[in-house]
N, C-alpha and C positions, 0 to 999 in steps of 0.2 A: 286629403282633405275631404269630408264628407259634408254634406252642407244638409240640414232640413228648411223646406217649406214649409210656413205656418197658415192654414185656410178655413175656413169659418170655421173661427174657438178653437176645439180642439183637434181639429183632421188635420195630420202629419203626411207628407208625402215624403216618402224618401227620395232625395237625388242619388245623380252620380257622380263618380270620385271626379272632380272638374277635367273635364276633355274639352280639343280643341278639335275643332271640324272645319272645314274650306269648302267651297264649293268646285268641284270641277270644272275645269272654263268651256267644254261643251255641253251641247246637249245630248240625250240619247232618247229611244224609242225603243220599243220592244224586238225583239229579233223574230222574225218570219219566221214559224215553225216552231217557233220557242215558248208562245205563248206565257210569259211569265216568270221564264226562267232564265232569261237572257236576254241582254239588252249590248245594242251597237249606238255608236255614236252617230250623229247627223251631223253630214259635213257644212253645214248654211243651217240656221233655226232664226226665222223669221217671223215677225211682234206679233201671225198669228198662229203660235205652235202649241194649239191647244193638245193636243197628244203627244208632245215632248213630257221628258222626265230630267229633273235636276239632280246629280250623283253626289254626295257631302259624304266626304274622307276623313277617317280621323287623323289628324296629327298628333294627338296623344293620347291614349297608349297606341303604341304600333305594335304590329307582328300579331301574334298568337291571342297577346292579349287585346285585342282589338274586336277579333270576334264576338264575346259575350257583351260588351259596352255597346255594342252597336246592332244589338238583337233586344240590350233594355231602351237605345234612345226608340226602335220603332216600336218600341213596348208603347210608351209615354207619347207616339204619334198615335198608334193605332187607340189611346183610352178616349181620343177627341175625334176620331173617325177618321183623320188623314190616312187615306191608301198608302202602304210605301213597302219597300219591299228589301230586303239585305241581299247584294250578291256580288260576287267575286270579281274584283273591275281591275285592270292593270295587275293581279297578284296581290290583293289588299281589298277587303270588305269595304263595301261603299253601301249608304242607304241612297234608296233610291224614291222618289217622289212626283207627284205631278206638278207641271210648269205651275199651273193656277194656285197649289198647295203650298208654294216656297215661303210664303211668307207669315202663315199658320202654325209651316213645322218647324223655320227657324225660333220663332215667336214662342212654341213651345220647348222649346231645344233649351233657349235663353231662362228661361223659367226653369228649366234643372238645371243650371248652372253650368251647361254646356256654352264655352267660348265660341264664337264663330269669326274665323280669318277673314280680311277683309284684303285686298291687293289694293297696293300703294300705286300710284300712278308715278311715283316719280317728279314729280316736277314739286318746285318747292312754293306753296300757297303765299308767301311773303313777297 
């Protein structure tokens, strides 16, 4: 399923084929030495982690074809200036972004017709 945006008149943007992405339940930060090309998890991220980064996994497409889908969603961050970065996390392409950015690049994510997973708590609201 391919979906177009319609944006003043006539500028078309193309989305992508609808993906579903989750947030990783930790945080990460850059790796020492790695400047940019690696990132580790922090064990505690605390309400001031302004140098934390958020990881968003796809859950669909997976495997091989994952890679390209998720070099166009930081295509579609990086046209709005959100930093974010694609890299290898658990054996699976993950983007990666800053804590303050999370809700910019879901925000733009949602706008290409990218799903975003949400975790159920469980207990029933009734």
């Amino acid at each position: 399923m391919t979906c177009k945006i319609y944006v003043s008149g006539d500028t078309i943007l193309n989305t992508l084929q609808l993906s579903i992405v989750h947030r990783l339940p930790q945080s990460y930060r850059w790796s020492t030495g790695f400047a940019g090309s690696k990132v580790e998890p922090i064990p505690q991220s605390g309400p001031d982690c302004d140098n934390c980064l958020v990881g968003l996994r796809l859950l669909s497409p997976d495997g091989e074809k994952a890679w390209p889908v998720m070099h166009k969603l930081s295509q579609a961050l990086s046209d709005i200036s959100v930093d974010c970065s694609v890299l290898e996390c658990e054996g699976e392409p993950c983007l990666f972004v800053n804590h303050q950015d999370e809700f910019a690049a879901t925000c733009r994510l949602k706008n290409f017709g990218v799903a975003i997973a949400e975790p159920f708590s469980g207990q029933n609201p009734f």
